[in-house]
N, C-alpha and C positions, 0 to 999 in steps of 0.2 A: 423632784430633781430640777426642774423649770428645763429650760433651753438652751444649749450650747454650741456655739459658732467658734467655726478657725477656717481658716484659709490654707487650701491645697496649692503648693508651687507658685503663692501670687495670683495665680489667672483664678480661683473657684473658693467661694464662699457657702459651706454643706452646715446644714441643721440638724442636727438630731434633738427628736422631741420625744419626754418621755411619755409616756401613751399609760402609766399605769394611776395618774391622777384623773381624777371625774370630769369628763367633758374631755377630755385631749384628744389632737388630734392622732392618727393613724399612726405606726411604725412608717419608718419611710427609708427606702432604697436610693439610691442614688445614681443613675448612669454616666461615666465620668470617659469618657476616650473609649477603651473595648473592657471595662470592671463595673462592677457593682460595688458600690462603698454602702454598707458592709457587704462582703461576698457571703457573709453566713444572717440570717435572720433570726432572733427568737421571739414569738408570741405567745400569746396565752390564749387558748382557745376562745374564738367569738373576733380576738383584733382583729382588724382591720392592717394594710400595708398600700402605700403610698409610692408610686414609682414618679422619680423627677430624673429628666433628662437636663444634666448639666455640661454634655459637651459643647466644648467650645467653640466659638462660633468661625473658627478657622476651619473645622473637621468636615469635613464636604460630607463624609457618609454621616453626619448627625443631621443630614437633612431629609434623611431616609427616618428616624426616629428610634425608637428602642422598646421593647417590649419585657416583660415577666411574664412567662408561659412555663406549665410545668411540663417536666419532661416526661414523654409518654405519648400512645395514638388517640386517648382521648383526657386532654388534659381540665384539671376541676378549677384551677384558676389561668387568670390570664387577664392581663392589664391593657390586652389589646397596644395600638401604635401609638407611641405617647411623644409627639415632637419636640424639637429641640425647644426648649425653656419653659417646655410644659411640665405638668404634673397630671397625673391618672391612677384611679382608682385602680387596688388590682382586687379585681371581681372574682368573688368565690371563697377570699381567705377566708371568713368568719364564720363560714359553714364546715371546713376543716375537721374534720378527726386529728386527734393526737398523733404526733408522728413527725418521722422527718421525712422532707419533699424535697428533690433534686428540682432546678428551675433555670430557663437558658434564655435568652433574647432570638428569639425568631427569624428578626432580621438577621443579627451576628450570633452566631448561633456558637460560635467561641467562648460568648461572654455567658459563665454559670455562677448558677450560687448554689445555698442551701437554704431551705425555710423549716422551724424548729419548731410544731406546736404543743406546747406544754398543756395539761389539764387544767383548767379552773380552779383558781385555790379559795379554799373555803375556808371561813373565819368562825 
């Protein structure tokens, strides 16, 4: 599929990369104001997922940062603080078992997603 850019409201420029050609990089989430763009994730077991903080540079609390933590007391991934117009690894997807994962930003603990891990498809 290669790479696809648009512009959210003017102010934000988001990438979606498709991660199922050789060598691509990571799924990637997007921190955007208090949402996840996409709020739902799907991967195929072993991806990898890519958190980028794109709030804007007006939003006082994006200078506190944004995190992917899954929800739970002891959670298997987590992207750790990832600052504004940063990007960070989130640590743990690619060990994943199949299934679906509830996931929330730490700092804003408002902002949820879903992350979707599909089995390995064999050819």
């Amino acid at each position: 599929m290669g790479v696809i850019a648009f512009t959210v409201a003017g102010l934000l420029e988001l990438t979606a990369i498709d991660s199922s050609a050789a060598g691509a990089a990571p799924h990637a989430a997007t921190a955007v104001t208090d949402y996840y763009i996409p709020s739902t994730i799907e991967i195929q077991q072993g991806d990898g997922i890519t958190l980028i903080n794109a709030d804007p540079a007006t939003e006082i609390k994006s200078w506190k940062g944004h995190t992917i933590t899954e929800v739970g007391p002891n959670p298997r991934f987590d992207s750790g603080l990832v600052a504004l117009g940063a990007r960070g690894e989130v640590h743990g997807v690619p060990q994943l078992a199949t299934g679906t994962y509830e996931f929330v930003c730490r700092v804003y603990p408002f902002m949820r997603g879903r992350l979707i891990v599909y089995g390995s498809i064999s050819l």
